[in-house]
Backbone as a chain_set.jsonl record, in Angstrom:
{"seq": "XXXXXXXXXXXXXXXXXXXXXXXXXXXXXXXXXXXXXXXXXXXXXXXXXXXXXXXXXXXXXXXXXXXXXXXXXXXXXXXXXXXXXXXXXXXXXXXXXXXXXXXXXXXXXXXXXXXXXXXXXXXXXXXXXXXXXXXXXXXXXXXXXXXXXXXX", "coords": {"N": [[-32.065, -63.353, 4.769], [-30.101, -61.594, 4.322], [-30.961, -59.318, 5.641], [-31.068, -60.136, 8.448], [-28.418, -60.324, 8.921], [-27.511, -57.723, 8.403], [-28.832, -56.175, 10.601], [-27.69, -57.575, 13.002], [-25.182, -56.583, 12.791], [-25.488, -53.916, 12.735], [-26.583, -53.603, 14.971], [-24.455, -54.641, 17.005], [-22.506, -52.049, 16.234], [-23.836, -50.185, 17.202], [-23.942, -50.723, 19.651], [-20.924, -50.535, 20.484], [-20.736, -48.215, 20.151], [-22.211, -46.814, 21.785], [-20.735, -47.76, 24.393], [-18.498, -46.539, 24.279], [-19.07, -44.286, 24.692], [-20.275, -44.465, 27.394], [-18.36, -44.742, 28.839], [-16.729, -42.358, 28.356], [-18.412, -40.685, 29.866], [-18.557, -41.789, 32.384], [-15.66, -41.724, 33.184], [-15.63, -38.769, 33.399], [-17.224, -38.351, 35.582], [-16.493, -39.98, 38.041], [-16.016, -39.933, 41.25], [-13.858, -38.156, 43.006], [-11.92, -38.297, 45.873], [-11.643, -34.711, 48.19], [-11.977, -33.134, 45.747], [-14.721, -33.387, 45.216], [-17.835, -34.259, 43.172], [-18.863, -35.061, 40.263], [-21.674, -34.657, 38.183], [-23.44, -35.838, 35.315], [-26.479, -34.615, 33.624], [-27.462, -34.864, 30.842], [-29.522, -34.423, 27.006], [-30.851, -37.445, 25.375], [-29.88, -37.681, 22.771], [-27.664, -36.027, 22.679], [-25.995, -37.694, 24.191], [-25.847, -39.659, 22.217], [-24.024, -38.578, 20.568], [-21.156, -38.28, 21.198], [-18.291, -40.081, 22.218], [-18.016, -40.858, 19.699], [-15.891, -39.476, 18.749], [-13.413, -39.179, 20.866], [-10.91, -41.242, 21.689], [-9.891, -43.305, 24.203], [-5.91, -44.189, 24.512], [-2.867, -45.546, 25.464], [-0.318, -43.54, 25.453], [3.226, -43.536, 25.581], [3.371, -44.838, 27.701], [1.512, -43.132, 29.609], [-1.851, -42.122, 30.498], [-4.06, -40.734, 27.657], [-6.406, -39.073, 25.627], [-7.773, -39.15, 22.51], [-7.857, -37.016, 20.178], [-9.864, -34.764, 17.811], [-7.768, -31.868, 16.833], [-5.452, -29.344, 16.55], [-2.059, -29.303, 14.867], [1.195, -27.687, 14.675], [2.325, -27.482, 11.712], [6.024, -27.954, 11.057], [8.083, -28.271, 9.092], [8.14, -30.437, 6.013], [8.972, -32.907, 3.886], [10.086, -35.196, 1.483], [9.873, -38.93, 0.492], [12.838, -39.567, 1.463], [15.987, -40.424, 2.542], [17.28, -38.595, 4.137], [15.434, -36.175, 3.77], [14.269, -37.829, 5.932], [15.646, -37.032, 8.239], [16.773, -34.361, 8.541], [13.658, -34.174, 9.197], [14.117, -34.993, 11.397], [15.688, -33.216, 12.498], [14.947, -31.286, 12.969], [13.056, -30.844, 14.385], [14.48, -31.799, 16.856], [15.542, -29.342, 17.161], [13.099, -27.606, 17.613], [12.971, -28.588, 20.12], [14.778, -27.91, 21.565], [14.2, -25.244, 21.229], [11.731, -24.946, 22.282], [10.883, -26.736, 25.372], [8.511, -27.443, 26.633], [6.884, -28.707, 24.637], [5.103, -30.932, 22.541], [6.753, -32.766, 20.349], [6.612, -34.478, 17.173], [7.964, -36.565, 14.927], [7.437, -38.089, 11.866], [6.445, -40.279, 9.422], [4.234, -40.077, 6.784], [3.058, -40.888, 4.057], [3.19, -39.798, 0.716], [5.683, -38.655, 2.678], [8.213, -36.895, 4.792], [7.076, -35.603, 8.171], [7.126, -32.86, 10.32], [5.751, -32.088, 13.14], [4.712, -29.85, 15.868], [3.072, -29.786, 19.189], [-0.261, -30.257, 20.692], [-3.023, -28.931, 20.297], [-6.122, -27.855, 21.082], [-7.379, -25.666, 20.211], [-8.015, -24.17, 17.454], [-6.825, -21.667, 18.078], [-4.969, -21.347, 19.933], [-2.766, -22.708, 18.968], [-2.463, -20.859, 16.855], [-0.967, -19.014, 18.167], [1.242, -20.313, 19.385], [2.608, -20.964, 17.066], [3.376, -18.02, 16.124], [5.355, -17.55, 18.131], [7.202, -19.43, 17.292], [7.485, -18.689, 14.679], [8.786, -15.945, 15.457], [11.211, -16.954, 16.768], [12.935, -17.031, 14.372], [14.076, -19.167, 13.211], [12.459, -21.099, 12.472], [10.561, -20.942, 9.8], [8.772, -21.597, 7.867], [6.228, -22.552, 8.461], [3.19, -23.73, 9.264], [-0.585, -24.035, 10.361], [-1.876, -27.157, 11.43], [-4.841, -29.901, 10.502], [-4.998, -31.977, 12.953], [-5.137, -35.361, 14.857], [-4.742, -35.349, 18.252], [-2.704, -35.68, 21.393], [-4.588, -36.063, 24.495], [-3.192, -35.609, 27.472], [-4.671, -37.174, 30.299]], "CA": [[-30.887, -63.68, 5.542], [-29.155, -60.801, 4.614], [-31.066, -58.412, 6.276], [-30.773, -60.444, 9.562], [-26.873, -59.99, 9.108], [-26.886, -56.545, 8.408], [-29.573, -55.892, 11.438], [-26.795, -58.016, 14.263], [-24.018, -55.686, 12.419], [-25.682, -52.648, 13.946], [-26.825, -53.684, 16.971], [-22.841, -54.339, 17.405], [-21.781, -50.997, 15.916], [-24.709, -49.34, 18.23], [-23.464, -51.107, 21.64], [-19.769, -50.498, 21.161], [-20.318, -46.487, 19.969], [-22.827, -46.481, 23.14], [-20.323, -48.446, 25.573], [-17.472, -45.686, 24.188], [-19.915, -42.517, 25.346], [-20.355, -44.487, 28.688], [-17.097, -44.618, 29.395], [-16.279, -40.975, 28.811], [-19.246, -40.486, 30.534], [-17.855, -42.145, 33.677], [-14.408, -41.217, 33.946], [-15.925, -37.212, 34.284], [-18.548, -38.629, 36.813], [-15.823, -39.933, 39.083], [-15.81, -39.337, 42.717], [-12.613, -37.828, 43.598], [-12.027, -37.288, 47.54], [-11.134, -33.958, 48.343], [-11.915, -32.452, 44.416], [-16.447, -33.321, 44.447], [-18.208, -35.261, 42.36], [-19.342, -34.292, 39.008], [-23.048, -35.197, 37.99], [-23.677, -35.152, 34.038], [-27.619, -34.667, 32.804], [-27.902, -34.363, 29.515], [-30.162, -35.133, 26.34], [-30.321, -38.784, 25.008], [-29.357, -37.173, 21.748], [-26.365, -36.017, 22.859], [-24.904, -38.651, 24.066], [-25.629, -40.465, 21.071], [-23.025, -37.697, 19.298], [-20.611, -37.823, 22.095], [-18.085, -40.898, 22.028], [-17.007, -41.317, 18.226], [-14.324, -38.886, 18.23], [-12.63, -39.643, 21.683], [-10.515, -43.144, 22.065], [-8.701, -43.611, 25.005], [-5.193, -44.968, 24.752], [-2.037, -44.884, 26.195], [1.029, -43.281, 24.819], [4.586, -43.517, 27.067], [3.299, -45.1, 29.581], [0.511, -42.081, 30.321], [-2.946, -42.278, 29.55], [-4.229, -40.159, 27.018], [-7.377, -39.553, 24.879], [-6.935, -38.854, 21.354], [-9.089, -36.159, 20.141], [-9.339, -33.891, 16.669], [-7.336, -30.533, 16.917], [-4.591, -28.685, 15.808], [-0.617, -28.913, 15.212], [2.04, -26.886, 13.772], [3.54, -28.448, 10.541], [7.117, -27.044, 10.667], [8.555, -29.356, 8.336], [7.574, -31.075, 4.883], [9.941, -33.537, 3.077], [9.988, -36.015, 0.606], [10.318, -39.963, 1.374], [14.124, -39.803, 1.376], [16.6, -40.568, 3.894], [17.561, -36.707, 3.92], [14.286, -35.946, 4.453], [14.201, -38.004, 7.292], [17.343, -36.719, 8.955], [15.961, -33.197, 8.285], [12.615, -34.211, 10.006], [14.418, -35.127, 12.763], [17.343, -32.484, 13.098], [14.265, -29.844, 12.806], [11.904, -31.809, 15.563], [15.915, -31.941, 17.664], [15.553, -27.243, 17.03], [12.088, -27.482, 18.298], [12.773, -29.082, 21.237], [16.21, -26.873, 21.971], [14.07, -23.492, 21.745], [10.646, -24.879, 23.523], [11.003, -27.991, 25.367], [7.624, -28.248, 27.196], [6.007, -28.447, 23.628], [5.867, -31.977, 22.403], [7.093, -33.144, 19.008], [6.313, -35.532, 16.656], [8.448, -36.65, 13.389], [6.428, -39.295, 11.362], [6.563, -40.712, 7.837], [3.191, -40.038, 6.962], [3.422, -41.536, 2.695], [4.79, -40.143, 0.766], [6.506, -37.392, 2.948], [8.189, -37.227, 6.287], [6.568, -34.273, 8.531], [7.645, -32.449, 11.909], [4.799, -31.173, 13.801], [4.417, -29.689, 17.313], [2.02, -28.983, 19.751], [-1.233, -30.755, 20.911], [-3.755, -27.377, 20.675], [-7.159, -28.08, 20.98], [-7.85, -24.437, 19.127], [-6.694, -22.89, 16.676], [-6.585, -19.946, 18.504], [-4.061, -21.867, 20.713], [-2.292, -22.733, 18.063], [-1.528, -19.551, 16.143], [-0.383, -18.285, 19.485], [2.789, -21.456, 19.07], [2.694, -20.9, 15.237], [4.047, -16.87, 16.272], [6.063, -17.91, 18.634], [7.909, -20.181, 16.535], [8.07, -17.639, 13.29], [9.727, -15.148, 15.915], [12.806, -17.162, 16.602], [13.769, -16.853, 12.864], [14.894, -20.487, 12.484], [10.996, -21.971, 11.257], [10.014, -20.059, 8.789], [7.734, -22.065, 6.664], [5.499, -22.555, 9.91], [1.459, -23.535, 9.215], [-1.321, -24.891, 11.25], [-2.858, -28.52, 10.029], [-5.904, -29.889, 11.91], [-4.527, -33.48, 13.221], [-5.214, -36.116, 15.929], [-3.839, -35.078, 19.368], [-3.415, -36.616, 22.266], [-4.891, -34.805, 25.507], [-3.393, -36.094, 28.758], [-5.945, -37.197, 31.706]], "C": [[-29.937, -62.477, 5.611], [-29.714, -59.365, 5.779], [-31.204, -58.637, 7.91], [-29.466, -59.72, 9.725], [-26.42, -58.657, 9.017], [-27.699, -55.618, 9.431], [-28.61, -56.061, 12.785], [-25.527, -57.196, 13.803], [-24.778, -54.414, 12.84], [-26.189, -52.563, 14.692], [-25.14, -53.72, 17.272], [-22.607, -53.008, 17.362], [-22.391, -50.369, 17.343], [-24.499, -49.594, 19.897], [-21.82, -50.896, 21.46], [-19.538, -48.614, 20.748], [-21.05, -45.947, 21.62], [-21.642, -46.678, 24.608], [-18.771, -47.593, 25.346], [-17.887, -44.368, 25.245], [-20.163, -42.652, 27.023], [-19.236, -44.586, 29.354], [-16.261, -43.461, 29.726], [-16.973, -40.315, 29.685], [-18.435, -40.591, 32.332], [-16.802, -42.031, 34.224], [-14.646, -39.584, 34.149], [-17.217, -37.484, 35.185], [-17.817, -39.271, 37.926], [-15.814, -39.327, 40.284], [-13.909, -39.297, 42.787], [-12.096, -37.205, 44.862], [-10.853, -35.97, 47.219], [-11.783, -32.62, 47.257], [-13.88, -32.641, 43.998], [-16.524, -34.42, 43.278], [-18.451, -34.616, 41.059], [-20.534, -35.593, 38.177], [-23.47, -34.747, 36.796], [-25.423, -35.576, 33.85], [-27.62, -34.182, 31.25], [-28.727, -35.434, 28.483], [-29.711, -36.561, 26.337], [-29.253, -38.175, 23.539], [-27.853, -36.415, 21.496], [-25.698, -36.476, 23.489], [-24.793, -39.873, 23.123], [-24.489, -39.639, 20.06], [-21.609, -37.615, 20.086], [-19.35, -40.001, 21.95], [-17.252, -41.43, 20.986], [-16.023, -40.38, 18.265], [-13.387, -39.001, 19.484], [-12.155, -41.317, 22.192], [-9.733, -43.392, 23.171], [-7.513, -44.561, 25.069], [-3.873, -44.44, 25.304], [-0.898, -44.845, 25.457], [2.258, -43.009, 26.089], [4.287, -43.634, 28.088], [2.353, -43.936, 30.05], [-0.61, -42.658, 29.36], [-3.231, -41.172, 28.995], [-5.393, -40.516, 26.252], [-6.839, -38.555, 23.704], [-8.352, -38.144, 20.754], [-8.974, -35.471, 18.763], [-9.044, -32.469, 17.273], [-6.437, -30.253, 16.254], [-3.269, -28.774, 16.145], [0.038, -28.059, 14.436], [2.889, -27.902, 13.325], [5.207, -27.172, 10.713], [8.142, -27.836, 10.09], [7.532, -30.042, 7.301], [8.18, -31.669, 4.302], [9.143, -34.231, 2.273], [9.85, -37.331, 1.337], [11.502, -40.286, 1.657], [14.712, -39.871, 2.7], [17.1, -39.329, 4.562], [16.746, -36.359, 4.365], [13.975, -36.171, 6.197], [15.081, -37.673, 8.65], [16.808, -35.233, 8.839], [14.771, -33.201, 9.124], [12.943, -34.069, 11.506], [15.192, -33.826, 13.685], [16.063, -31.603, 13.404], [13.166, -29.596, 14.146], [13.077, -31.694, 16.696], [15.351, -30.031, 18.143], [13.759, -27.249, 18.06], [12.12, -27.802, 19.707], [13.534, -28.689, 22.089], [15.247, -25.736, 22.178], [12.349, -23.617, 22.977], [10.229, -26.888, 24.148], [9.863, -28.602, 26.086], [6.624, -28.33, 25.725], [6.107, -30.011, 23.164], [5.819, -31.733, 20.954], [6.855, -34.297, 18.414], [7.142, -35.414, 15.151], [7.928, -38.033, 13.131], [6.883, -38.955, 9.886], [5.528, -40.927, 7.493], [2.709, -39.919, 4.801], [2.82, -40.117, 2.035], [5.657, -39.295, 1.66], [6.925, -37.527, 4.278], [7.946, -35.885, 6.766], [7.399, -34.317, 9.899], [6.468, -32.0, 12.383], [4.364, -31.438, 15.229], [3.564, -29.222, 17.492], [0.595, -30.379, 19.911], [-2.333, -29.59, 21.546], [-5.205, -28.187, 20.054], [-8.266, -27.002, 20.073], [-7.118, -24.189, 18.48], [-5.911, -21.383, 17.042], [-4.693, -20.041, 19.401], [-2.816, -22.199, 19.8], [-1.719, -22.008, 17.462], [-1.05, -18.777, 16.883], [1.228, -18.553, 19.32], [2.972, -20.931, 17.866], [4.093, -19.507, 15.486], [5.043, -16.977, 16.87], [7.664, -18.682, 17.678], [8.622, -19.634, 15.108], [9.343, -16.549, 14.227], [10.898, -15.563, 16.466], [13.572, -16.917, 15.33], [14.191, -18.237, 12.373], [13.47, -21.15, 12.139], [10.71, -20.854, 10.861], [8.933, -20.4, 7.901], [6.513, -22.838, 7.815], [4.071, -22.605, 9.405], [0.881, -24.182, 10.318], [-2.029, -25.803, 10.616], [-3.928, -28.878, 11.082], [-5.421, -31.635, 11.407], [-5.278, -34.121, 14.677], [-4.438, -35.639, 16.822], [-4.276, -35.909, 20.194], [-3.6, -35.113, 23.836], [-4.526, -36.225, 27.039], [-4.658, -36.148, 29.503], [-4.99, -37.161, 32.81]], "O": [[-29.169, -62.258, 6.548], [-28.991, -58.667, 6.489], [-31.402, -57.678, 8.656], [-29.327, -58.739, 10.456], [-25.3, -58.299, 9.383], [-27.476, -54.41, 9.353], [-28.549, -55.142, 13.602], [-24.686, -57.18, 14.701], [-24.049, -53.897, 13.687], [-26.404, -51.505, 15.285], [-24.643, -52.722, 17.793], [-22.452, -52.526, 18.483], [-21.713, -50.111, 18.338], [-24.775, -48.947, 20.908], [-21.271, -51.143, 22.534], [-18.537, -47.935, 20.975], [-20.628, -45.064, 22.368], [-21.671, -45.956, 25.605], [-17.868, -47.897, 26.125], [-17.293, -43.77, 26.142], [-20.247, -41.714, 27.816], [-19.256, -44.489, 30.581], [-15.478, -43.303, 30.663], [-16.441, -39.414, 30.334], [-17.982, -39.739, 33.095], [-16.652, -42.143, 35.441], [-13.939, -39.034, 34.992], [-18.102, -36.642, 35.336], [-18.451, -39.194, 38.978], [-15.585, -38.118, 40.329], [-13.058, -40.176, 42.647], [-11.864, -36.006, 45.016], [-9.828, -35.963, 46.536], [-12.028, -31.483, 47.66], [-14.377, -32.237, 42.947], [-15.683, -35.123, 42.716], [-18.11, -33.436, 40.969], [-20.374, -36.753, 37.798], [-23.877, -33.588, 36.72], [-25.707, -36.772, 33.922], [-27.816, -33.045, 30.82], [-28.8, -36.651, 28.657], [-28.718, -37.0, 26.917], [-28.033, -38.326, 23.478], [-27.181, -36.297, 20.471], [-24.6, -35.938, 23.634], [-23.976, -40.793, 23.172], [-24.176, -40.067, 18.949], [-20.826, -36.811, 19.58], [-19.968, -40.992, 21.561], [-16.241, -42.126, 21.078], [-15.079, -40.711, 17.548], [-12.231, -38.894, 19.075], [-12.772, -42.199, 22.789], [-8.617, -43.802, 22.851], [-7.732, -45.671, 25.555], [-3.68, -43.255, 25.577], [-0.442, -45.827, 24.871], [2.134, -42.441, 27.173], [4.565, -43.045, 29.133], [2.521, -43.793, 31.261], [-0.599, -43.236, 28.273], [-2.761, -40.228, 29.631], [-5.681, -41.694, 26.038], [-6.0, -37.654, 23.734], [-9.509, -38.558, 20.83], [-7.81, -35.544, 18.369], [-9.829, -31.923, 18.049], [-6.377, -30.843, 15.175], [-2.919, -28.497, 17.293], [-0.551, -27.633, 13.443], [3.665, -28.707, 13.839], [5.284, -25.961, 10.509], [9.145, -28.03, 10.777], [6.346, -30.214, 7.582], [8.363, -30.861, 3.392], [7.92, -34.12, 2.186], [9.717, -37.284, 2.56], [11.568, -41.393, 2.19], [14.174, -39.507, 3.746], [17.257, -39.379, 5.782], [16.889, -36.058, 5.55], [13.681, -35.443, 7.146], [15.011, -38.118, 9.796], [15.878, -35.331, 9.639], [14.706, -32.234, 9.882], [12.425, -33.433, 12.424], [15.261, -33.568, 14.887], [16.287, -31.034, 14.472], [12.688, -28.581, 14.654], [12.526, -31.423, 17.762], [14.903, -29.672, 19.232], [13.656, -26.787, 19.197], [11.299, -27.282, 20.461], [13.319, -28.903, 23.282], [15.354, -25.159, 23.26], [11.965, -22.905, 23.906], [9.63, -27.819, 23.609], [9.833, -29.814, 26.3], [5.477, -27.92, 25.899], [7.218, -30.496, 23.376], [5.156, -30.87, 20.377], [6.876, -35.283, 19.151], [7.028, -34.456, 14.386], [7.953, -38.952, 13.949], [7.397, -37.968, 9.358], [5.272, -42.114, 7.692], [2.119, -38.932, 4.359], [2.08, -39.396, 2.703], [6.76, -39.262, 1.113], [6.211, -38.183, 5.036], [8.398, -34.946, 6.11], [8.04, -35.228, 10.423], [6.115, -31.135, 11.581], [3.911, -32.457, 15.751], [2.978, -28.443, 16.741], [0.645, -31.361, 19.17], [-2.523, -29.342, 22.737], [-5.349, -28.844, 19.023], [-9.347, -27.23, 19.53], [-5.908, -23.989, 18.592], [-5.074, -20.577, 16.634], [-3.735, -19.269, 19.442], [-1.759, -21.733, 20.225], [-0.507, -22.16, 17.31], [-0.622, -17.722, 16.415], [2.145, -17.741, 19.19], [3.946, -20.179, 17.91], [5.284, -19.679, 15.225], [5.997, -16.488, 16.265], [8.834, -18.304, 17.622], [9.705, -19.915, 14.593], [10.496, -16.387, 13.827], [11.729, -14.691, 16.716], [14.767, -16.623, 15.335], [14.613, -18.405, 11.229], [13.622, -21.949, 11.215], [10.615, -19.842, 11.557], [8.278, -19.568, 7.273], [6.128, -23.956, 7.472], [3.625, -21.506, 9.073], [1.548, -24.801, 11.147], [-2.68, -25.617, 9.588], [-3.996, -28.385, 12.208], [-5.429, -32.251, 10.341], [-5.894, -33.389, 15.451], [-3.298, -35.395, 16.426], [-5.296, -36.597, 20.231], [-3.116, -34.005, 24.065], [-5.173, -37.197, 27.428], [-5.564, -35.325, 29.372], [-5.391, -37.161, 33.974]]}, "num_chains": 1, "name": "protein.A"}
């Protein structure tokens, strides 16, 4: 009995990681008048690897897929209310010296963080990172590898 139950537990897993990959699949196979079609062949094998790390959801009202890459921590606190007032004022400076960059302040246990940017490289990344050391006001400036979101 059990190995029925743990046989219909991955047929599930295996049709909703498949019915993820066909979905990314199909929104870059879209016909778009004016802009062509786009026609994907590839292995079976890679689209069995293709799927688990992109989720599509929507943040502010835009859609967005949420992908692994890179932000700049420029901020580190404690859990305190200071902290969090600090997270914010510092996430406020970020957004005064580059305002198409987005920001994020989160309480992420125990500590509250600041970190900008949605860079898909690092390369992209330590580009902002410099940027950000050469105003003089972040100074304690790293790169972390986080969840981003990537407009569509």
């Amino acid at each position: 009995m059990k190995k029925i139950g743990l046989f219909l537990m991955a047929c599930v897993v295996s049709a909703v990681a498949s019915q993820a990959q066909n979905s990314i699949v199909k929104s870059l196979e879209r016909e778009v008048p004016g802009q062509g079609k786009v026609t994907i062949h590839q292995d079976a094998r890679i689209a069995s690897l293709i799927g688990s790390e992109y989720i599509p959801t929507t943040t502010d009202e835009r859609k967005v897929l949420k992908s692994t890459g890179y932000r700049i921590q420029v901020y580190a606190g404690n859990n305190t209310r200071t902290a969090k007032n600090q997270a914010q004022n510092v996430a406020a400076q970020v957004r005064e010296y580059f305002p198409e960059l987005p920001v994020y302040a989160s309480f992420n246990p125990p500590r509250w963080l600041c970190r900008a940017g949605d860079f898909r490289s690092i390369e992209e990344a330590d580009a902002m990172m410099r940027r950000l050391r050469a105003t003089g006001v972040f100074k304690e400036v790293s790169i972390v590898k986080d969840q981003i979101n990537i407009p569509l």
